[in-house]
N, C-alpha and C positions, 0 to 999 in steps of 0.2 A: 451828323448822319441823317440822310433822308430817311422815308416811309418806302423809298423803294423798295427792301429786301437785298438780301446778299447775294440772289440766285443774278439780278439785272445788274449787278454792281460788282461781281468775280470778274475775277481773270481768267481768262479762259484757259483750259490744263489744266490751273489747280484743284486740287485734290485736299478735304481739311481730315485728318488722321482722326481715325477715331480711336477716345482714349476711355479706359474702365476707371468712371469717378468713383464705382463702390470699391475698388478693392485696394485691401489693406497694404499700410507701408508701403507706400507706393510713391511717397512724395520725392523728389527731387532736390530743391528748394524750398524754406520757409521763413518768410522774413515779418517780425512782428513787431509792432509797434514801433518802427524807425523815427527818428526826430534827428536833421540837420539843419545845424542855424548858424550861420556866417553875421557874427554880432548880434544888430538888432532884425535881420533877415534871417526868415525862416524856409529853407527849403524844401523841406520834409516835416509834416506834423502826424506820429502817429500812422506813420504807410504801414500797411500788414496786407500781402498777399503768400499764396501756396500756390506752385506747378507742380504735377505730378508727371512721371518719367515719360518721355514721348510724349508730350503733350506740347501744342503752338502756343503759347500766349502772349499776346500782344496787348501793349501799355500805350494807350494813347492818351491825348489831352492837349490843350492850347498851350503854345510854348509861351515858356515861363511856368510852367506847373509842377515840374519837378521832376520831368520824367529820365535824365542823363543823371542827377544829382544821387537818382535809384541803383542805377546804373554802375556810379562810381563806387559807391555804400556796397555795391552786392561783390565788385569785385575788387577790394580794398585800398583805391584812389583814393576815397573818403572815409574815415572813422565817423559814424554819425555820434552823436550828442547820446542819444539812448536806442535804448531797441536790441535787438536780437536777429541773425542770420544764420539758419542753421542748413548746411547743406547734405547731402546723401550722396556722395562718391558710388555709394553701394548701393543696393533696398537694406541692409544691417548696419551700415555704419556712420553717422549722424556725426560734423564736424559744426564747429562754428566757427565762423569767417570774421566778425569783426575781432578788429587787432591784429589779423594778418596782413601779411606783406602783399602787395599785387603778385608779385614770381610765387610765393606761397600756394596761392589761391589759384593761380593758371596751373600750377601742378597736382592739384588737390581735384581739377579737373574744371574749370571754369574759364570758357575763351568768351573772347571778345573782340568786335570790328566799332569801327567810331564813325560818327557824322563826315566826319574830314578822312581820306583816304592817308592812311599813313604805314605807306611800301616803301620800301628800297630801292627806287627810280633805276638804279644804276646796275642792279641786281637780276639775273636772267627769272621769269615765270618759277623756275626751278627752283632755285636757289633762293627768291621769298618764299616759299612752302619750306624747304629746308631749315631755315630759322625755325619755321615750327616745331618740325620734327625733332628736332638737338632739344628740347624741353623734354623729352622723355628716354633719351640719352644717356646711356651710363658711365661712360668713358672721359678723362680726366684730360687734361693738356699733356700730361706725359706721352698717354698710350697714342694720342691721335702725331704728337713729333715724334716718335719711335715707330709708330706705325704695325701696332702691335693687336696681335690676330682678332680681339674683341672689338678692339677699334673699329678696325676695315669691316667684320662682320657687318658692326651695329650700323658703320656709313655705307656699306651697300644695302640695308634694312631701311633706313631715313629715306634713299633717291626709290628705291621701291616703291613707299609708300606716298614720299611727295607726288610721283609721279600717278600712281593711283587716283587722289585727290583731285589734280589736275583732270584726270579725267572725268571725275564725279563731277567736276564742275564744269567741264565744256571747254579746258581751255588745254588740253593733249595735245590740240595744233598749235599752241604758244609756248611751249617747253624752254624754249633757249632763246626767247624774244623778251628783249628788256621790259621791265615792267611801264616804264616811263613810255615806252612805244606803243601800249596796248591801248582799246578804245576804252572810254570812260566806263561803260558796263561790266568790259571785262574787267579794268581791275579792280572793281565792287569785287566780284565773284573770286578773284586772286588772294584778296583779302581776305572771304572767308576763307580758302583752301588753308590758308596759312592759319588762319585759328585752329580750327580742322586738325591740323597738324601736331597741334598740343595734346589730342588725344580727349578730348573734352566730354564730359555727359551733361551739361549743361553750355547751350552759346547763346550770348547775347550779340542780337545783332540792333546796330543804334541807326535807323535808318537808312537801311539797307537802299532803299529804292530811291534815294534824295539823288536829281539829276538825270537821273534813266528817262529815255523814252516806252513808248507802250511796246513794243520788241521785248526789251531789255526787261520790264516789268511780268513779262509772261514769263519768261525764262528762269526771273530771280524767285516767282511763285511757284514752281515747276522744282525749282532745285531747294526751298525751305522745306516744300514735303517732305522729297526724297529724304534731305537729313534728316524731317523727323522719323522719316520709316527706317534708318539705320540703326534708331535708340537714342539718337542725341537731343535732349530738351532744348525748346527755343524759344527764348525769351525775345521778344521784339518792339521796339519801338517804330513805331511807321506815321507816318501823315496820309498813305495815298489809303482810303478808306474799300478802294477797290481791292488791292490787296490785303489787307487788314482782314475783312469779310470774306474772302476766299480762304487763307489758309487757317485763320486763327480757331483753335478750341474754342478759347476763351478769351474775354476781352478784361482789362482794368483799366479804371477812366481816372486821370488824375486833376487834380484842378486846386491853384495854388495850396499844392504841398500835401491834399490832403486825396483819400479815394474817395470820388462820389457814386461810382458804380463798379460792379465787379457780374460778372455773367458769361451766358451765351453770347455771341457778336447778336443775333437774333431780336435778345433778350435786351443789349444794352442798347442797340440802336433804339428803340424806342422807349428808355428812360426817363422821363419828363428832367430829372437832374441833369444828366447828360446833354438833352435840347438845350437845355437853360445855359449851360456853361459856354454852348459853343453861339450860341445863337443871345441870347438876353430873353426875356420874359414877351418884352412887348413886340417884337421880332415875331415869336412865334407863335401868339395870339393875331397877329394880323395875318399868317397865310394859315390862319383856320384850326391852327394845331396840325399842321401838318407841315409843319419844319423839322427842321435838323440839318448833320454836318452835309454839306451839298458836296459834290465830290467831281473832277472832271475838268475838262474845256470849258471856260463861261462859269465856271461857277465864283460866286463870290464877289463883292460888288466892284475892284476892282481889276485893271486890265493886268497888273502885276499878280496876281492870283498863278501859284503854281500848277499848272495839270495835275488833278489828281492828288490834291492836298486838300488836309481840315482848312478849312477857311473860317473865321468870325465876323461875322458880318456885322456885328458891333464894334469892330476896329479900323474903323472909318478914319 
């Protein structure tokens, strides 16, 4: 992260939610002391952070740091080694997630969208948000082949709501267009509709903006607020630091397996840890102390450098 500031490095439209860090019971998620290790590879050592309800917070760090491995641990892909997850359905009611199931945990109320876009190609706009919907569902295989009054209620309540969705997210004029036909933006944003659709107070979204151009990147900053201004907590992994510093509350910097910063985006952009990790020591003594993650067109020493991704200029 440069010495720019977040105000020259936003995306323009976004809007960061403002959240009350003094008030009580108010967490969302709490994950303390996580430890995952794959043999003699350690993914996770000791991660502990807190989001509170309506709150952005975005988990960055050079990959390879751990940051999907969190990801998998918070929504029970992964059982980690040690640690604790404790979530808030409610502000009263406190569950804990390790040892659950994935299906468990998306009903308990925790969505999720992945690096790799993974839709139903074949599936109208509609009808991938409806998979979501059927998660909150209370009708059996009997009543939907009988066709019986709660059934048809609850399936005319599911296209209601997918199609709500759909609008919340900009894609009402895609309704009945395969998903496979839609442009790569759009079906980032189909994707979360469809999380969305489980009914979620906490969503992780795992690089949301991977692939987007800068259109696509205002648009997807623009619609992370809105969710959070509905109530739904957002957990994020990102690389484009441009957004990252627009929407995020909060930032956590992870760097193999462990946190070496947690803060304001503000606050961690100029972290001396933070420099360190992304940049190396001697890096950032030679542009005067006034390095960090560089962000954008041109950044980063080579021509393979993403737009708008953390880049280490130590990985040469």
């Amino acid at each position: 992260m440069s010495r720019a500031g977040a105000h020259r490095s936003a995306v323009p439209g976004a809007r960061r939610p403002h959240v009350d860090e003094t008030a009580p019971g108010d967490l969302v998620v709490e994950a303390r002391d996580l430890a995952l290790r794959f043999g003699g590879v350690t993914s996770l050592d000791g991660v502990s952070l807190r989001q509170r309800r309506g709150e952005i917070l975005a988990v960055i760090g050079p990959n390879g740091a751990g940051k999907t491995s969190l990801f998998n641990c918070l929504t029970g892909a992964y059982r980690p080694q040690e640690g604790s997850v404790t979530f808030w359905p409610r502000p009263d009611g406190p569950t804990e997630l390790v040892g659950r199931r994935p299906h468990a945990i998306t009903r308990l109320g925790v969505a999720r969208t992945f690096q790799n876009i993974r839709l139903f190609p074949a599936l109208s706009a509609l009808e991938n948000v409806q998979i979501g919907t059927e998660v909150r569902q209370r009708y059996g295989p009997v009543g939907a082949i009988l066709g019986l009054p709660h059934a048809r209620r609850a399936e005319r309540d599911g296209v209601r709501h997918a199609l709500s969705l759909l609008d919340l997210v900009g894609l009402s004029h895609r309704t009945h267009e395969l998903a496979a036909s839609l442009p790569y933006g759009e079906q980032r944003r189909l994707e979360i509709a469809r999380a969305l659709g489980t009914g979620p107070s906490l969503l992780l979204l795992d690089e949301p903006a991977a692939g987007t151009n800068p259109a696509e990147k205002r648009d997807l900053a623009a619609l992370i607020t809105t969710i959070a201004g509905t109530g739904v907590s957002v957990l994020l992994i990102e690389h484009d630091m441009r957004l990252v510093m627009s929407v995020a509350t909060s930032v956590v910097v992870l760097n193999f397996g462990r946190v070496i910063a947690h803060g304001a985006p503000g606050e961690v952009q100029r972290d001396p840890a933070v420099i360190e990790a992304y940049l190396g020591v001697a890096d950032a003594e030679a542009t005067g102390g006034d390095a960090g993650v560089t962000t954008g067109p041109g950044a980063g020493p080579g021509a393979g450098a993403r737009p708008g991704s953390v880049v280490r200029k130590d990985a040469r």
